[in-house]
MIKE-305065 format. One record per residue (C-alpha): residue in three letters; x, y, z; residue number from 0. Coordinates in pm, whole numbers, plus 50000, padded with zeros to 5 digits. Example, Ala and Ser with C-alpha at 12.3 -4.5 7.8 and 13.67 -1.06 7.14 Angstrom:
% residues 2
   aa      x      y      z    i
  ALA  51230  49550  50780    0
  SER  51367  49894  50714    1
***
This chain:
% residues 322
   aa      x      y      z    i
  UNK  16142  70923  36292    0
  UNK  16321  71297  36275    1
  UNK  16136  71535  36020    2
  UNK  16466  71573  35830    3
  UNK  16442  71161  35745    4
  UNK  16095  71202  35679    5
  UNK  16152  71488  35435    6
  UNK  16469  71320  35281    7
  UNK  16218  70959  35192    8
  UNK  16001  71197  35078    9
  UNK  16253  71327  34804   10
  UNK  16345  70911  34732   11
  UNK  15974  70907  34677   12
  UNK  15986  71186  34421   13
  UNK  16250  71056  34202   14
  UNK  16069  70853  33938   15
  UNK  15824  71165  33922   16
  UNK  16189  71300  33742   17
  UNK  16119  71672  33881   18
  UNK  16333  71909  33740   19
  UNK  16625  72034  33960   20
  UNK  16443  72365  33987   21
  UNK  16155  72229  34115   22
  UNK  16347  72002  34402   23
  UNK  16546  72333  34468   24
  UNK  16177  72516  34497   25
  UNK  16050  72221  34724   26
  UNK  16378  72189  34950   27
  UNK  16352  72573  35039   28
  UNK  16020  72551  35117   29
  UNK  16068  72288  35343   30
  UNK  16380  72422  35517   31
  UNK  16213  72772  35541   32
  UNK  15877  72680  35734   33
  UNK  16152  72384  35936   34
  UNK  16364  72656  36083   35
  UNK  16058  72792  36229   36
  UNK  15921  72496  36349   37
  UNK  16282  72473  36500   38
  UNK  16234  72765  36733   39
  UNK  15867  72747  36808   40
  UNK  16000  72378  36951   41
  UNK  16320  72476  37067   42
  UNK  16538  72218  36932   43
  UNK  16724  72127  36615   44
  UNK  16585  71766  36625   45
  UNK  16265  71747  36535   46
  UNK  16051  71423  36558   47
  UNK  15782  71411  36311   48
  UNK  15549  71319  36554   49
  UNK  15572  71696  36719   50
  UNK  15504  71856  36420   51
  UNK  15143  71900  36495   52
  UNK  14919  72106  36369   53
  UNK  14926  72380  36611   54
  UNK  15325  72386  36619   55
  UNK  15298  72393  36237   56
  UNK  15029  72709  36260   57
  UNK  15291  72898  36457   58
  UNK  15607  72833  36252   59
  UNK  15354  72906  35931   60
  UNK  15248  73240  36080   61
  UNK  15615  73308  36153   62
  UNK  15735  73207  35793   63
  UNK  15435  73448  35642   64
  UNK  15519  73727  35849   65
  UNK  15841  73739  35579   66
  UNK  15715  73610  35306   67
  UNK  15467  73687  34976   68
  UNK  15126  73577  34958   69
  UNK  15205  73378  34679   70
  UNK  15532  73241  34877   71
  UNK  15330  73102  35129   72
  UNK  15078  72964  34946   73
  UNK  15369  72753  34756   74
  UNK  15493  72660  35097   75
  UNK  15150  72503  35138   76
  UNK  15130  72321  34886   77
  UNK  15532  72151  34932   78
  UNK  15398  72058  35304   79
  UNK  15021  71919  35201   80
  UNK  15225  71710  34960   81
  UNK  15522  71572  35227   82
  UNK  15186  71534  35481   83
  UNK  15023  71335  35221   84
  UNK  15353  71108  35139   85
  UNK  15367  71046  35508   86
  UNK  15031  70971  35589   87
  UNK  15048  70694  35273   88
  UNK  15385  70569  35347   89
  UNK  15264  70497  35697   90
  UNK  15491  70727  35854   91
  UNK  15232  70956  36029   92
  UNK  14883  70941  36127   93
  UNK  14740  71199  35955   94
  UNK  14752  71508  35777   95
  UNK  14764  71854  35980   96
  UNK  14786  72077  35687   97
  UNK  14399  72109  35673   98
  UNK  14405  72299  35941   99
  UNK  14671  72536  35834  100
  UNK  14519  72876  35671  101
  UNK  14622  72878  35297  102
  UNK  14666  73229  35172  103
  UNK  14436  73237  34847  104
  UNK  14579  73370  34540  105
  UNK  14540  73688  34417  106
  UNK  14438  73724  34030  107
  UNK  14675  73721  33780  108
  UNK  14853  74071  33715  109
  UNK  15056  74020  33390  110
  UNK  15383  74195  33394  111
  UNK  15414  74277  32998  112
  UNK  15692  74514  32829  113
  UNK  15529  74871  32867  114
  UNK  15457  75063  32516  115
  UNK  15295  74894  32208  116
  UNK  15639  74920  32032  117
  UNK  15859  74845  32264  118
  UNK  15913  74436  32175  119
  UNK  16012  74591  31839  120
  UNK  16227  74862  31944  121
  UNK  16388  74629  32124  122
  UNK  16496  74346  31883  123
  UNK  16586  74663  31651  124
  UNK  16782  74802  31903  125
  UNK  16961  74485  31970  126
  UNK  16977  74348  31640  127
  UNK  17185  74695  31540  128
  UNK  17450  74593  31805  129
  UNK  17325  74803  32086  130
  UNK  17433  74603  32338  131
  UNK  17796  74671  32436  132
  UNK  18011  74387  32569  133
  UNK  18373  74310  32567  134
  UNK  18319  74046  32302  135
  UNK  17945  74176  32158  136
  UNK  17717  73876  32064  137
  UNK  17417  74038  31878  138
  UNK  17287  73671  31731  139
  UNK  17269  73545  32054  140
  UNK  17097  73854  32245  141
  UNK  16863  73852  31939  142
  UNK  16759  73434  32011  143
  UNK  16737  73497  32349  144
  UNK  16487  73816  32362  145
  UNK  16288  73629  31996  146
  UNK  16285  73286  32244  147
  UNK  16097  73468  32531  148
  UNK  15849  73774  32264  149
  UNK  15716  73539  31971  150
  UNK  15761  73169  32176  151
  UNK  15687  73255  32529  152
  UNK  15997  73071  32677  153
  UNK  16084  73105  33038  154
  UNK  16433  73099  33169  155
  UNK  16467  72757  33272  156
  UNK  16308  72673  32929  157
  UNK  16561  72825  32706  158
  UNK  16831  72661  32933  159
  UNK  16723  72347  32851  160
  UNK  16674  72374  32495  161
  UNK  16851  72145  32335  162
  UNK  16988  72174  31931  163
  UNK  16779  71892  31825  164
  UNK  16470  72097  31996  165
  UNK  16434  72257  31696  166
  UNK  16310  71954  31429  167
  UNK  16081  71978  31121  168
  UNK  16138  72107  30736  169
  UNK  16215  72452  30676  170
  UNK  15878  72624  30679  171
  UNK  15732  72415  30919  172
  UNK  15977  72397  31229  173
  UNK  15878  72325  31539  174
  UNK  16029  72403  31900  175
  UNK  16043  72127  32130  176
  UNK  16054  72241  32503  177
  UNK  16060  72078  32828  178
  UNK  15852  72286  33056  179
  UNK  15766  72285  33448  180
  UNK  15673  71920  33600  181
  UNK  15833  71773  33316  182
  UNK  15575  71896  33096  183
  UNK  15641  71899  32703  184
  UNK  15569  72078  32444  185
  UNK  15575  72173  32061  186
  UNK  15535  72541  31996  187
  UNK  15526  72633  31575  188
  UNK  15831  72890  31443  189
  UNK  15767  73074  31190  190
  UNK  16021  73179  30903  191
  UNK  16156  73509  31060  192
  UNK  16254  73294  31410  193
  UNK  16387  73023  31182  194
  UNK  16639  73285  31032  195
  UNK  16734  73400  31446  196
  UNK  16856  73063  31495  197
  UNK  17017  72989  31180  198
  UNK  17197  73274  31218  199
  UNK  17289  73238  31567  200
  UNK  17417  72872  31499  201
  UNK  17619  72997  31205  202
  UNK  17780  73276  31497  203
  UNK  17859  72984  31725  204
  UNK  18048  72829  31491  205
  UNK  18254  73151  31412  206
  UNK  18270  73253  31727  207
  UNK  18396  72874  31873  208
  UNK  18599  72720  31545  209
  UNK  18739  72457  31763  210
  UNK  18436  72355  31913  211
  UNK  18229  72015  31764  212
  UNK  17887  72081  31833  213
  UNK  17614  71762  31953  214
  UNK  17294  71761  31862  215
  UNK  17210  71708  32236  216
  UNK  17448  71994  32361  217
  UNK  17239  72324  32464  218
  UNK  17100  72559  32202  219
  UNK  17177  72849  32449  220
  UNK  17559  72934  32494  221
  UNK  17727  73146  32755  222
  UNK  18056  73352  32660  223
  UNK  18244  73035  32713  224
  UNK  18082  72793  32483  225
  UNK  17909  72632  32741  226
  UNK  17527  72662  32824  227
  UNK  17422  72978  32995  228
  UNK  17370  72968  33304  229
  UNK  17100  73123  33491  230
  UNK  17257  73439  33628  231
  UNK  17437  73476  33307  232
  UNK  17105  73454  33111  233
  UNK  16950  73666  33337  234
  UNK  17214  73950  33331  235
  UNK  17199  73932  32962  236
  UNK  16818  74040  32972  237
  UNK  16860  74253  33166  238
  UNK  17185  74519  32974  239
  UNK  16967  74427  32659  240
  UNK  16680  74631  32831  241
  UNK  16920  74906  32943  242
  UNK  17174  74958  32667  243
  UNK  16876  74962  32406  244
  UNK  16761  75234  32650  245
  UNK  16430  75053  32751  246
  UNK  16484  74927  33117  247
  UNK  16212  75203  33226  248
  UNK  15971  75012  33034  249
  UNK  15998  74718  33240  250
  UNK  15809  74629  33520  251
  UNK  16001  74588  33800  252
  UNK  16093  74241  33903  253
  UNK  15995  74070  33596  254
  UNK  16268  74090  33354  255
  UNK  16335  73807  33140  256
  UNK  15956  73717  33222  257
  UNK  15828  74050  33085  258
  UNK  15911  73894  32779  259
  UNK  15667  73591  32832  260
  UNK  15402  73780  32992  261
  UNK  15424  73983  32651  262
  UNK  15404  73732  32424  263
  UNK  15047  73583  32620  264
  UNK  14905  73921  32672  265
  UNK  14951  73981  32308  266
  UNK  14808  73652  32234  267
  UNK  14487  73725  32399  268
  UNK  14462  74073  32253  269
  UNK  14461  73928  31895  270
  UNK  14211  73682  32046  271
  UNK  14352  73353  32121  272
  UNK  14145  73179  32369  273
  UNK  14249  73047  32680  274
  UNK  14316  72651  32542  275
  UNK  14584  72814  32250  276
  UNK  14739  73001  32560  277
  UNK  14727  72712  32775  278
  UNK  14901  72469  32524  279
  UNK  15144  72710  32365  280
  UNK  15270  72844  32716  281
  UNK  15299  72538  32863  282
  UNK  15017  72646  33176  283
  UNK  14899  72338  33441  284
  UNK  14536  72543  33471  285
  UNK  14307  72685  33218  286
  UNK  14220  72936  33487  287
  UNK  14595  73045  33479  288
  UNK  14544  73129  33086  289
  UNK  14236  73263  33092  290
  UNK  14357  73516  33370  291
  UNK  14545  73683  33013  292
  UNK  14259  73726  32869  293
  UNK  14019  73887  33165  294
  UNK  14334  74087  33249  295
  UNK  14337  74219  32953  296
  UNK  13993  74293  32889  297
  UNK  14032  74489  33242  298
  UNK  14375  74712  33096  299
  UNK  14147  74768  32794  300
  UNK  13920  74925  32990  301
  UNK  14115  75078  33251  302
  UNK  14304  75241  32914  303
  UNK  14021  75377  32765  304
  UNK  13860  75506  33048  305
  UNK  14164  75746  33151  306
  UNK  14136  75904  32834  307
  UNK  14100  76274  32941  308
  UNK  13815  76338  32724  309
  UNK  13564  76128  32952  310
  UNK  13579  76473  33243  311
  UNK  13446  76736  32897  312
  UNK  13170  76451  32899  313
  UNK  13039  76471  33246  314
  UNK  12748  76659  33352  315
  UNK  12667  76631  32958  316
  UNK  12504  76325  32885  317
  UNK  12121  76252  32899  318
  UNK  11994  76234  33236  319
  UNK  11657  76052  33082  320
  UNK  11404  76315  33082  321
***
């Protein structure tokens, strides 16, 4: 059997696991990246799975590293244990080689949070005021978005699959329904101030698209057109909300929209929620991810305090136990 049948049964296989189409997309790179190597370490386009063995497989994962993240590769892994393991239970190979592929181990978690104590407020003020110049400005919208990802932890994919009835409950007591990674659900509590966001921004849609009928099951999150946003769109938005409200040099680079979520967790462990509440209400597979907030933020703590300049007048000063 060629590799590329294998790998197509092995997406069949995965269908009534109903993975999200980011997650396939995640899974299909990672397989196409490390096959293009495998490609030239065997010189042909045609690969039988019955050549992939485990020393072909170490070169073309050596190769894929060399241009690739830690964390990149250690994803790649995973993809190939888990086609190994489909093929080695669906009969289709003999065994699995990927034990004897090096797995990068992951480094511990570095949160990526908004720099500057005030700087979530400063920027829903900032953007609430109608700092954010567009042709046709949306401030309700900008505001849901940047409230979705600082007091509900929401990542992108997450907001773009929020739904209008994901929001259910009596006023007071809403709750935010969200399908997470792996098809993973969950119900995170709003409080009043977030309820007023959305109201508001619902009450803008329907001023801002008087022709359009609304479903319950249409997406909470709209683009300029009336449809959903889409991911670039959402992204982009995040992004001239940071710079217009004259913040984007308190973000760390690369994280963006997920500076947001990384706030709303680190702030969550520094007003001492312990690493279940951060689990459940971010929507994390480990414990060990969540509890990587808190001992990451015990270390900034530290790291904070000791840089304070008065620590150098101290040296030299202190009691040397005589």
């Amino acid at each position: 059997m060629e590799l590329s049948e294998a790998q197509e049964a092995f997406f069949v296989a995965r269908r009534s696991r109903k993975d999200s189409p980011h997650t396939t997309a995640a899974y299909r790179r990672d397989l196409a990246g490390v096959t293009a190597h495998l490609a030239q370490a065997l010189g042909t386009a045609r690969i039988e799975l019955a050549d992939v063995t485990a020393q072909v497989l170490r070169e073309a994962f050596g190769a894929f590293a060399d241009t690739h993240a830690k964390s990149s590769v250690a994803r790649a892994w995973s993809t190939w244990n888990q086609f190994f393991q489909f093929c080695l239970l669906d009969g289709l190979s003999a065994g699995n080689p990927m034990g004897a592929i090096g797995r990068p181990k992951p480094g511990p978690l570095s949160p990526k949070p908004l720099r500057g104590e005030r700087t979530p407020e400063e920027l829903l003020t900032a953007i609430a005021g109608g700092a954010r110049r567009a042709r046709a400005p949306w401030p309700e919208r900008d505001l849901l978005v940047l409230a979705l990802g600082l007091v509900a932890g929401l990542r992108a994919s997450e907001m773009r699959a929020l739904r209008r009835s994901s929001v259910v409950g009596r006023p007071g007591e809403r709750r935010l329904y969200v399908h997470g990674k792996a098809n993973r659900e969950r119900s995170i509590p709003i409080e009043v101030p977030l309820e007023r966001v959305i109201e508001a921004y619902l009450v803008s849609c329907e001023v801002r698209f008087p022709g359009l009928r609304f479903s319950d099951e249409g997406p909470l999150v709209l683009g300029s057109d009336g449809e959903g946003i889409g991911r670039g769109g959402l992204d982009y938005l995040v992004k001239q909300c940071f710079r217009q409200a004259g913040l984007h040099d308190r973000v760390p680079a690369g994280a963006n929209l997920h500076a947001l979520r990384h706030t709303f967790a680190t702030r969550l462990a520094e007003d001492g929620a312990n690493a279940v509440e951060i689990m459940v209400l971010l929507g994390h597979a480990s414990l060990n991810t969540s509890q990587g907030y808190i001992d990451a933020t015990g270390r900034e703590r530290r790291a904070a305090a000791a840089s304070n300049r008065t620590y150098r007048a101290l040296e030299g000063l202190g009691g040397d136990g005589q």
